[in-house]
N, CA, C and O atoms as a GROMACS GRO file, in nm:
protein
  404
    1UNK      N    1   2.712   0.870   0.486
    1UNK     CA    2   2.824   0.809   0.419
    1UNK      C    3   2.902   0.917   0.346
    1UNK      O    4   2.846   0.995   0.268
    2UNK      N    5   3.024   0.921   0.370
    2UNK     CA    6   3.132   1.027   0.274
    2UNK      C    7   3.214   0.910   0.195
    2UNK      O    8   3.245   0.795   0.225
    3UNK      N    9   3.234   0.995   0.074
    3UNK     CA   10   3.310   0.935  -0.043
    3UNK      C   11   3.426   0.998  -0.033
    3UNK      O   12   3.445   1.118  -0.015
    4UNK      N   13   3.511   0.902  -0.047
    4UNK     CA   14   3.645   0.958   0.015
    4UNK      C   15   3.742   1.009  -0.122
    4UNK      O   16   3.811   1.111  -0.134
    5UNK      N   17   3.718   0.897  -0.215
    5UNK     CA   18   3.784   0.976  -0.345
    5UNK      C   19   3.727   1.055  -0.439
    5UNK      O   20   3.800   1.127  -0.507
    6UNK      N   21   3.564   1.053  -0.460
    6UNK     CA   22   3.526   1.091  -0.519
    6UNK      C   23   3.481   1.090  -0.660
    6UNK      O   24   3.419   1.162  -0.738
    7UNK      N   25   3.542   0.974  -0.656
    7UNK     CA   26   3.534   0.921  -0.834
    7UNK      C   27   3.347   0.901  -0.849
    7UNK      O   28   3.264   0.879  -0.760
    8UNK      N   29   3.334   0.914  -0.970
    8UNK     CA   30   3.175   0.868  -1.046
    8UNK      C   31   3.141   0.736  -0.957
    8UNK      O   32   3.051   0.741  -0.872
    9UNK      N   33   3.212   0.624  -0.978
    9UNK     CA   34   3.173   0.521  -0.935
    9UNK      C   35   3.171   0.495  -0.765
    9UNK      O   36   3.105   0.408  -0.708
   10UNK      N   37   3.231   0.563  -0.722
   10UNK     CA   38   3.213   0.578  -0.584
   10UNK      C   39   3.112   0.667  -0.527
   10UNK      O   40   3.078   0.653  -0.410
   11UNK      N   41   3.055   0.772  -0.611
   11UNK     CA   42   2.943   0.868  -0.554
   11UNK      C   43   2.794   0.770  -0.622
   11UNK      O   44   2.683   0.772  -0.568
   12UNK      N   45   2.832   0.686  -0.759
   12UNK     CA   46   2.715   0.597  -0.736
   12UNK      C   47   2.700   0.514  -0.666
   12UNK      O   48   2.583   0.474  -0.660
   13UNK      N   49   2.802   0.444  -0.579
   13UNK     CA   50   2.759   0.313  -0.494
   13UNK      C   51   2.678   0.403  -0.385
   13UNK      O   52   2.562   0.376  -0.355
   14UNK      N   53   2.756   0.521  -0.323
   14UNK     CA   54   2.710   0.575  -0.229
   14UNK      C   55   2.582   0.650  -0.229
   14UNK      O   56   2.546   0.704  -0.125
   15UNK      N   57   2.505   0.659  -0.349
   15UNK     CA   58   2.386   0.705  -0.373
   15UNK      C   59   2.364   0.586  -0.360
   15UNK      O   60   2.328   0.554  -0.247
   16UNK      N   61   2.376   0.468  -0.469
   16UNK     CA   62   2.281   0.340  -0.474
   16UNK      C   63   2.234   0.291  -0.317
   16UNK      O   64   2.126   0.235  -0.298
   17UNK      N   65   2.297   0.309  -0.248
   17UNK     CA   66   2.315   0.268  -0.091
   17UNK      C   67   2.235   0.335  -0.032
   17UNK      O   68   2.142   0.264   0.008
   18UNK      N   69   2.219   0.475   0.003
   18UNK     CA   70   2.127   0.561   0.037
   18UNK      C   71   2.014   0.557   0.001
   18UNK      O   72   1.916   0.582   0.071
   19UNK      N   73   2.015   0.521  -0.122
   19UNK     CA   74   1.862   0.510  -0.173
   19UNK      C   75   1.770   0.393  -0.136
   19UNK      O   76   1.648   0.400  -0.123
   20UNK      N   77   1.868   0.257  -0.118
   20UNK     CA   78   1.847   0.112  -0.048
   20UNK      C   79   1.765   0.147   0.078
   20UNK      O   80   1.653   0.114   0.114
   21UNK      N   81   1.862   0.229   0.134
   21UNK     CA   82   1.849   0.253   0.287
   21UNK      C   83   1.714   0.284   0.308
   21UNK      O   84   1.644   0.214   0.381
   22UNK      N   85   1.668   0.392   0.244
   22UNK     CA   86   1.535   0.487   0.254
   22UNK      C   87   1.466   0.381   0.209
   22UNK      O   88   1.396   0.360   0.308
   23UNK      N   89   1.432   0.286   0.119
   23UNK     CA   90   1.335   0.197   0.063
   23UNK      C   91   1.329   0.117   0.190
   23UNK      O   92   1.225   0.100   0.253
   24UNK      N   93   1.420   0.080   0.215
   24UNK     CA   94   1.402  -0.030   0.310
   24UNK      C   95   1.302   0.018   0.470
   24UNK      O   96   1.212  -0.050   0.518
   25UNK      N   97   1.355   0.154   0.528
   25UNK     CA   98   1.327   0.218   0.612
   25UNK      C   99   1.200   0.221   0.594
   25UNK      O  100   1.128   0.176   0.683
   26UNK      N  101   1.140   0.279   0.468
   26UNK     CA  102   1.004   0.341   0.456
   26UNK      C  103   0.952   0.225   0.444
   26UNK      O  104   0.851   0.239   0.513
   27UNK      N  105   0.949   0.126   0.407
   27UNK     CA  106   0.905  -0.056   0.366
   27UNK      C  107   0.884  -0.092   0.520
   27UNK      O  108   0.782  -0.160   0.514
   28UNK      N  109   0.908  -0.087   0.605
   28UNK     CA  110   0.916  -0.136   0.728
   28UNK      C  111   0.867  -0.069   0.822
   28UNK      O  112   0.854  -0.107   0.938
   29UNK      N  113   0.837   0.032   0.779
   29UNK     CA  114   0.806   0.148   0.872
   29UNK      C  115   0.904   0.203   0.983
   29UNK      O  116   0.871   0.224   1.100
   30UNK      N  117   1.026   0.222   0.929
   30UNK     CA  118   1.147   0.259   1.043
   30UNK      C  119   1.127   0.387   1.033
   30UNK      O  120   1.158   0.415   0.917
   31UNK      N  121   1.097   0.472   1.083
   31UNK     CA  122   1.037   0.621   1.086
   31UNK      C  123   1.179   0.692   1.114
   31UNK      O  124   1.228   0.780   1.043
   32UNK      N  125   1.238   0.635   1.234
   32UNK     CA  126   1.341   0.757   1.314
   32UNK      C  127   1.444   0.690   1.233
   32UNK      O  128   1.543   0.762   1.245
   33UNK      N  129   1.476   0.585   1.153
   33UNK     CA  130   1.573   0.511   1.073
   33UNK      C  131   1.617   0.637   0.979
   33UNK      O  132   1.724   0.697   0.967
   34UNK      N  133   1.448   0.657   0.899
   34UNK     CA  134   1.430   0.669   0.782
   34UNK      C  135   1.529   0.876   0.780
   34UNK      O  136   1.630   0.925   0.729
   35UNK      N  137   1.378   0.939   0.898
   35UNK     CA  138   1.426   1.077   0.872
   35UNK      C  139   1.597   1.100   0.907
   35UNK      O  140   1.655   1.194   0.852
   36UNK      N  141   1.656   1.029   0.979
   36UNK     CA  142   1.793   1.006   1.019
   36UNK      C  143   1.857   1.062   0.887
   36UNK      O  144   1.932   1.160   0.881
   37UNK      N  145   1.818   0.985   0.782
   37UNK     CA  146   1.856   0.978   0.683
   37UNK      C  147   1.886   1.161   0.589
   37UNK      O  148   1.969   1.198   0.506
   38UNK      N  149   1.782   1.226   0.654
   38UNK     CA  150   1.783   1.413   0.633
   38UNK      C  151   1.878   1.498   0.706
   38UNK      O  152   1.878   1.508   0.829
   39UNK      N  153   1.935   1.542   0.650
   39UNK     CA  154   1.969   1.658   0.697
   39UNK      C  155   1.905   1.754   0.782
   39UNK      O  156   1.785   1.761   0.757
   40UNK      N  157   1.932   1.809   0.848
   40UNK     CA  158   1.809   1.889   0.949
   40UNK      C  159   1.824   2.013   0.826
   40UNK      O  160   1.713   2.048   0.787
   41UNK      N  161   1.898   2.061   0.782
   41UNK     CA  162   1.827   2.202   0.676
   41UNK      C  163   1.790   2.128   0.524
   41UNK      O  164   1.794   2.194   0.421
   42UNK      N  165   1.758   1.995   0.524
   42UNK     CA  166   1.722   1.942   0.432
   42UNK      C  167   1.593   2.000   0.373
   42UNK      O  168   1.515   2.056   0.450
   43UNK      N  169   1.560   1.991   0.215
   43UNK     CA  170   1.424   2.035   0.156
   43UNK      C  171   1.364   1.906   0.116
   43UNK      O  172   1.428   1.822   0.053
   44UNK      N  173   1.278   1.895   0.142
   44UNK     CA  174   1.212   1.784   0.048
   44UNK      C  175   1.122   1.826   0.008
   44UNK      O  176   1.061   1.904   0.081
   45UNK      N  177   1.072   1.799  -0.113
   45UNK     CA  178   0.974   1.835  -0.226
   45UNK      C  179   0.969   1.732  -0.320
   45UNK      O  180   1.068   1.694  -0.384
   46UNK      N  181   0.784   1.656  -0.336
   46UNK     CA  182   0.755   1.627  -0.429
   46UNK      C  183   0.671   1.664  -0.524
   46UNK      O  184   0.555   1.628  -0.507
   47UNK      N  185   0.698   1.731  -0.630
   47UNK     CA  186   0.641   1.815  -0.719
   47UNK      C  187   0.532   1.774  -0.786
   47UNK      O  188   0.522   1.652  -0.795
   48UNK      N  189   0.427   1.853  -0.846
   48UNK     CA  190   0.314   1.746  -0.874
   48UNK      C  191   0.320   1.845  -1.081
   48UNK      O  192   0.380   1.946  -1.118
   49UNK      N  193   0.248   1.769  -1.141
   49UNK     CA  194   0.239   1.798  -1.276
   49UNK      C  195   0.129   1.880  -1.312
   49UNK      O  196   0.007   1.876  -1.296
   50UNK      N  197   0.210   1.953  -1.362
   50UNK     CA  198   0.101   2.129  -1.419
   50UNK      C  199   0.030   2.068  -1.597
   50UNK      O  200  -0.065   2.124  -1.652
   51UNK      N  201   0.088   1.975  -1.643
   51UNK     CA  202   0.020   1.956  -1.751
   51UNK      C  203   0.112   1.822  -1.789
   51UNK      O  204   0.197   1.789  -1.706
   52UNK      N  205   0.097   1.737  -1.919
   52UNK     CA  206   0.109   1.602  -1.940
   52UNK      C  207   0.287   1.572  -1.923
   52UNK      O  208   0.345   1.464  -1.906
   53UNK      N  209   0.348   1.721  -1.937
   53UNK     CA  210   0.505   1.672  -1.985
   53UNK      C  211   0.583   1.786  -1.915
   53UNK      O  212   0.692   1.833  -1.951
   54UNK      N  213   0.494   1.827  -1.789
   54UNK     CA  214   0.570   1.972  -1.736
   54UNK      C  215   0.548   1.926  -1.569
   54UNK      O  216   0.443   1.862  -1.554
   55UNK      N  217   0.610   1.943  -1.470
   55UNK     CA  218   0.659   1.943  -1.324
   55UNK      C  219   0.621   2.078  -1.308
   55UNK      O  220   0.642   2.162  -1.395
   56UNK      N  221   0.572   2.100  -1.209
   56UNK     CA  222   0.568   2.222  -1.080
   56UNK      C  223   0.718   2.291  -1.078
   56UNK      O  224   0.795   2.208  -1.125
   57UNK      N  225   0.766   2.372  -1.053
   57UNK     CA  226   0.934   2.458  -1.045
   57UNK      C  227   0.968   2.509  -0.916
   57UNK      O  228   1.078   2.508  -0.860
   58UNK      N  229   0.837   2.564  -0.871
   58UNK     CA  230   0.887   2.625  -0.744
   58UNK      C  231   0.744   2.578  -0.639
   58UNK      O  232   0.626   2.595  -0.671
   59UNK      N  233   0.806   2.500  -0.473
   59UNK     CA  234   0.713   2.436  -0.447
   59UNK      C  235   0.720   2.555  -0.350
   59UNK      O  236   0.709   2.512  -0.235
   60UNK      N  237   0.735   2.683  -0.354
   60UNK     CA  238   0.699   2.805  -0.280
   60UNK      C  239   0.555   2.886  -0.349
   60UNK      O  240   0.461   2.930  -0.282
   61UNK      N  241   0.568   2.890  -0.497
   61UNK     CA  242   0.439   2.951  -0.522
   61UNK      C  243   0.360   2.844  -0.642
   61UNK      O  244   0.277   2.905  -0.710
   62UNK      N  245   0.374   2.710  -0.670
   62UNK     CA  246   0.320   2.603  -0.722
   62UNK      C  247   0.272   2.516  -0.624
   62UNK      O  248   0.338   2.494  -0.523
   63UNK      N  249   0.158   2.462  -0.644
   63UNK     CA  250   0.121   2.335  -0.608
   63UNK      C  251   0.223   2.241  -0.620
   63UNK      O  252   0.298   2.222  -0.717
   64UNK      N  253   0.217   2.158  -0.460
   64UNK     CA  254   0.295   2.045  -0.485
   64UNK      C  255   0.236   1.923  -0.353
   64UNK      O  256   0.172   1.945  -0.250
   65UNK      N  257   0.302   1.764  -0.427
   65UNK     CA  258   0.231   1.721  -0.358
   65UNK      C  259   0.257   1.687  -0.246
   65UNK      O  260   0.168   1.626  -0.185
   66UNK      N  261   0.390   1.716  -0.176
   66UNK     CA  262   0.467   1.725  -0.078
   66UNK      C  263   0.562   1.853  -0.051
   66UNK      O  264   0.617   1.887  -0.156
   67UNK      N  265   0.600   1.940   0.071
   67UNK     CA  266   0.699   2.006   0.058
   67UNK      C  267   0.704   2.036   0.210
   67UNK      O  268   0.617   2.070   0.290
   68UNK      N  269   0.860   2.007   0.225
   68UNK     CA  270   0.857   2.068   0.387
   68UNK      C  271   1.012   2.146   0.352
   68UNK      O  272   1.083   2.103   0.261
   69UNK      N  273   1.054   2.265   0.437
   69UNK     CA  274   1.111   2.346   0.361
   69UNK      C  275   1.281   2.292   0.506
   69UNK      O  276   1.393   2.340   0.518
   70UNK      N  277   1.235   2.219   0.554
   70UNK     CA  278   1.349   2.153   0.666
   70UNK      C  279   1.298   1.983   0.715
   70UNK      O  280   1.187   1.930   0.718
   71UNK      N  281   1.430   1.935   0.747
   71UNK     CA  282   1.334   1.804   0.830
   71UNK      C  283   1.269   1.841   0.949
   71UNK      O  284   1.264   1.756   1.038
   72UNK      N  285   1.231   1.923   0.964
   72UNK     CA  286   1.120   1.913   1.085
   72UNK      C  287   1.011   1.906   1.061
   72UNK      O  288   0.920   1.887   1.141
   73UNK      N  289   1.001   1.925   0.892
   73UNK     CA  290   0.850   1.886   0.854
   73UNK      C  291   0.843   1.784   0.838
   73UNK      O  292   0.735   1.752   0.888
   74UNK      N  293   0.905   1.671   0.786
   74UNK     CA  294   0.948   1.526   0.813
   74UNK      C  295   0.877   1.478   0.951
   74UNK      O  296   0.770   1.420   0.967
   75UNK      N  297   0.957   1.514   1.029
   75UNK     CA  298   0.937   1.495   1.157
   75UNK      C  299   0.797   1.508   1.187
   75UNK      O  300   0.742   1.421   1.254
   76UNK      N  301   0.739   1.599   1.150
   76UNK     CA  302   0.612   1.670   1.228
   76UNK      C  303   0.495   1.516   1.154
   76UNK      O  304   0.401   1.457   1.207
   77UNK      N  305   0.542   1.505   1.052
   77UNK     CA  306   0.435   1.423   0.921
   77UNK      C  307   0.480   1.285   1.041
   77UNK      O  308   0.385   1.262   1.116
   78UNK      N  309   0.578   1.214   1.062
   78UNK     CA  310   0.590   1.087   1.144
   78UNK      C  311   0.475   1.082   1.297
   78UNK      O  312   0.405   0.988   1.335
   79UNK      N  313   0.493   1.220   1.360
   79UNK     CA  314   0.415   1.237   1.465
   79UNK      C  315   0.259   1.193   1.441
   79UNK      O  316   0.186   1.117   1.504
   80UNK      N  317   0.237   1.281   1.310
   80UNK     CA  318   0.095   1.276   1.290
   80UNK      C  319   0.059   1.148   1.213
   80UNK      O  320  -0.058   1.114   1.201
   81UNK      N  321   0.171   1.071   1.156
   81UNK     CA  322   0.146   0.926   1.134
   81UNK      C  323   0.122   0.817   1.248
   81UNK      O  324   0.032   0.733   1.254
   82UNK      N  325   0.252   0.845   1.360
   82UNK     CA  326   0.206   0.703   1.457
   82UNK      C  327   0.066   0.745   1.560
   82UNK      O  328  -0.018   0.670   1.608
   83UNK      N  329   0.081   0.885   1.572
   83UNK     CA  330  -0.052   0.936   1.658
   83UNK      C  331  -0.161   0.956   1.570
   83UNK      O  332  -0.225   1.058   1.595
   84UNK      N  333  -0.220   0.857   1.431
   84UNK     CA  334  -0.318   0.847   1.405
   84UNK      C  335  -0.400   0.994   1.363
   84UNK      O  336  -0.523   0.998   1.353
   85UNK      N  337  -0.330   1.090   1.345
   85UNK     CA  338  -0.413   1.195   1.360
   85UNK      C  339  -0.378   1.245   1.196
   85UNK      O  340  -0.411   1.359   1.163
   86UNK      N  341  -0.314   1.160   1.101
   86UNK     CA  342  -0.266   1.237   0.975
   86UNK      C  343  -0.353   1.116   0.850
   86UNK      O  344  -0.315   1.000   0.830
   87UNK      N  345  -0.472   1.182   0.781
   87UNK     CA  346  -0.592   1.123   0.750
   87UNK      C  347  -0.540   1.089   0.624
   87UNK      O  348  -0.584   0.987   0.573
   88UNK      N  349  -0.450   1.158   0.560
   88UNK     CA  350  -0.334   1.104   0.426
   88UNK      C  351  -0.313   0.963   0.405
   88UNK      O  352  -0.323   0.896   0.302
   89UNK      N  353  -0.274   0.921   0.556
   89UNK     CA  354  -0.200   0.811   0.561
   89UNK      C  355  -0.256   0.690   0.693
   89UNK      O  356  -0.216   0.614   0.781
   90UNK      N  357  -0.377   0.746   0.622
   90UNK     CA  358  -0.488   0.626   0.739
   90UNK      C  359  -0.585   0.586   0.644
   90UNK      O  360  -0.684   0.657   0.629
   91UNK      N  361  -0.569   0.462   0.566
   91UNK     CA  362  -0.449   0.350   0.655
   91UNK      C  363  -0.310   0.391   0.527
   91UNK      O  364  -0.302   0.441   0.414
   92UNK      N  365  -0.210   0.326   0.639
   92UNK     CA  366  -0.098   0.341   0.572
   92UNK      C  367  -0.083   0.288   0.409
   92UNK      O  368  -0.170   0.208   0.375
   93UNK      N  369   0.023   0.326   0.300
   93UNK     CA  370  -0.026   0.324   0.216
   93UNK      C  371   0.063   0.162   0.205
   93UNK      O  372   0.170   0.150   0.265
   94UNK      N  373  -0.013   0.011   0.097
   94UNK     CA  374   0.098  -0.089   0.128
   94UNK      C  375   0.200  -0.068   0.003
   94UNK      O  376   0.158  -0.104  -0.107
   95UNK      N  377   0.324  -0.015   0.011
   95UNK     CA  378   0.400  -0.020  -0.144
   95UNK      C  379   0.532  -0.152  -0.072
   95UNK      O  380   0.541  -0.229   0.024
   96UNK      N  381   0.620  -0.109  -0.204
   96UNK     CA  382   0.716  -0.166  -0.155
   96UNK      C  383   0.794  -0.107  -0.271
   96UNK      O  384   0.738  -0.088  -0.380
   97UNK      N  385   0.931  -0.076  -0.251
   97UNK     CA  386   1.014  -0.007  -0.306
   97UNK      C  387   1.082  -0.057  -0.400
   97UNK      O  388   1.162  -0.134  -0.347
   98UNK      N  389   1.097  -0.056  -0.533
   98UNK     CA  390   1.200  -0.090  -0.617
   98UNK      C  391   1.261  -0.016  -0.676
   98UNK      O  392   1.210   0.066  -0.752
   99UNK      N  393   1.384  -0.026  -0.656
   99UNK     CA  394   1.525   0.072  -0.721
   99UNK      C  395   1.617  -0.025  -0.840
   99UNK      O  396   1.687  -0.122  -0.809
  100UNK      N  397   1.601   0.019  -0.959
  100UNK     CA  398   1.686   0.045  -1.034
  100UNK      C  399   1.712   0.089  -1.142
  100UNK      O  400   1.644   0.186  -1.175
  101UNK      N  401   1.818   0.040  -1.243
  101UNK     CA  402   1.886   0.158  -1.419
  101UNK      C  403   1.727   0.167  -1.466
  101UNK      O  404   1.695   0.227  -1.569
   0.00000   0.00000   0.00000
């Protein structure tokens, strides 16, 4: 999605929306929906906590609890999800997504 004017309120609908999207995707298990959603030189990183009130900084020389440095690591994690071979996520985990203020 591109924001055409750019205003605040238009780059939040268009986040709020994106973010819908991915909940919903990952809720359902839409895999090729979901990574669609990346950029191919996309980073994703989820950082894990070094102490009660401090985040990880760099998921190059910190522990973290996710990090793929493109979507092809995305990609690679879906493979090893539907082909049973990724022990993380066997069995799948049941959430369900809630977004909001």
């Amino acid at each position: 999605m591109t924001v055409e004017n750019g205003s605040d309120a238009a780059l939040m609908a268009a986040a709020r929306e994106v973010l819908h999207r991915e909940a919903v995707c990952l809720d359902e298990r839409r895999w090729d929906e979901w990574v669609a959603l990346f950029a191919p030189d996309c980073e994703f990183w989820v950082p894990t906590w070094t102490s009660e009130g401090r985040l990880t900084a760099d998921p190059r020389t910190e522990l973290s609890l996710m990090y793929f440095a493109n979507r092809g690591g995305l990609e690679d994690r879906i493979v090893r999800i539907r082909s049973g071979r990724s022990p993380a996520a066997l069995p799948l985990p049941r959430t369900t997504h809630l977004i909001g203020n």
